[in-house]
N, C-alpha and C positions, 0 to 999 in steps of 0.2 A: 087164887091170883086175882088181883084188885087191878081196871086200867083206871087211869086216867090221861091227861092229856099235857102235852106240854104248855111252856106260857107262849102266848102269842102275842106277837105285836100291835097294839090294836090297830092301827092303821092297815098293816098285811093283813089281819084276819077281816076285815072289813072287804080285800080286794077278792079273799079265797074261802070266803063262807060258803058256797057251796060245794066245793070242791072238799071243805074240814066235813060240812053235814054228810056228804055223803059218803066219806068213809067211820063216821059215828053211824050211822046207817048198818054200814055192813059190818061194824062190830056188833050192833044189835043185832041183827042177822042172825048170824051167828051164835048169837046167847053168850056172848063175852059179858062179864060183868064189870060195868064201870060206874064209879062212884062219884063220878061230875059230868060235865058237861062241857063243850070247848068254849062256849060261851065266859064261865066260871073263869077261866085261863086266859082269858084278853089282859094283857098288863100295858100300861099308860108307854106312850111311844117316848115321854120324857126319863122312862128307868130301861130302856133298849141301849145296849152300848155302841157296838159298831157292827153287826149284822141283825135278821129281825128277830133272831131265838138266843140271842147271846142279852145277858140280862147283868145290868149293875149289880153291885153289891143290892141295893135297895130294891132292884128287880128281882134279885133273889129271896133276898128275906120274902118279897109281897107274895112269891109264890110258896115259899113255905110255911109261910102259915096260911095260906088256903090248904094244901096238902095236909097238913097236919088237922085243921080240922075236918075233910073229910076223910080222912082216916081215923078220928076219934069219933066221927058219926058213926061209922060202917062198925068201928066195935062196939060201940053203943048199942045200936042194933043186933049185931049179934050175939052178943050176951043177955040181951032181954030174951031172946027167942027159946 
């Protein structure tokens, strides 16, 4: 099982950064393995539609092709090994 993180609004995640770090924390904690960072998942506040996780069409492509590449990292890597 691969996490990663939803897209964020950058302006929201700007207000709730600590609040995102510290439950990336406790999935490290835990030995959860995730393949990005919340950081990675901040999307431009002008592809936000009308709430701060509801993403335009063009907020969604921007996050799936972050997605997509790491997810072609992580089998990259796992197929070297």
């Amino acid at each position: 099982m691969y996490i990663t993180f939803p897209g964020y609004q950058y302006s929201s995640y700007k207000n709730s950064v600590a609040a995102i770090k510290q439950v990336e924390q406790q999935l490290k904690d835990n030995h959860f393995l995730l393949i990005s960072s919340p950081q990675e998942y901040t999307i431009p506040d002008s592809l936000i539609f009308d709430t701060p996780y509801h993403l335009t069409k063009k907020g969604l492509d921007w996050r799936t092709g972050i997605l997509i590449q790491d997810l072609k990292r992580v089998v990259k890597n796992y197929h070297s090994n």
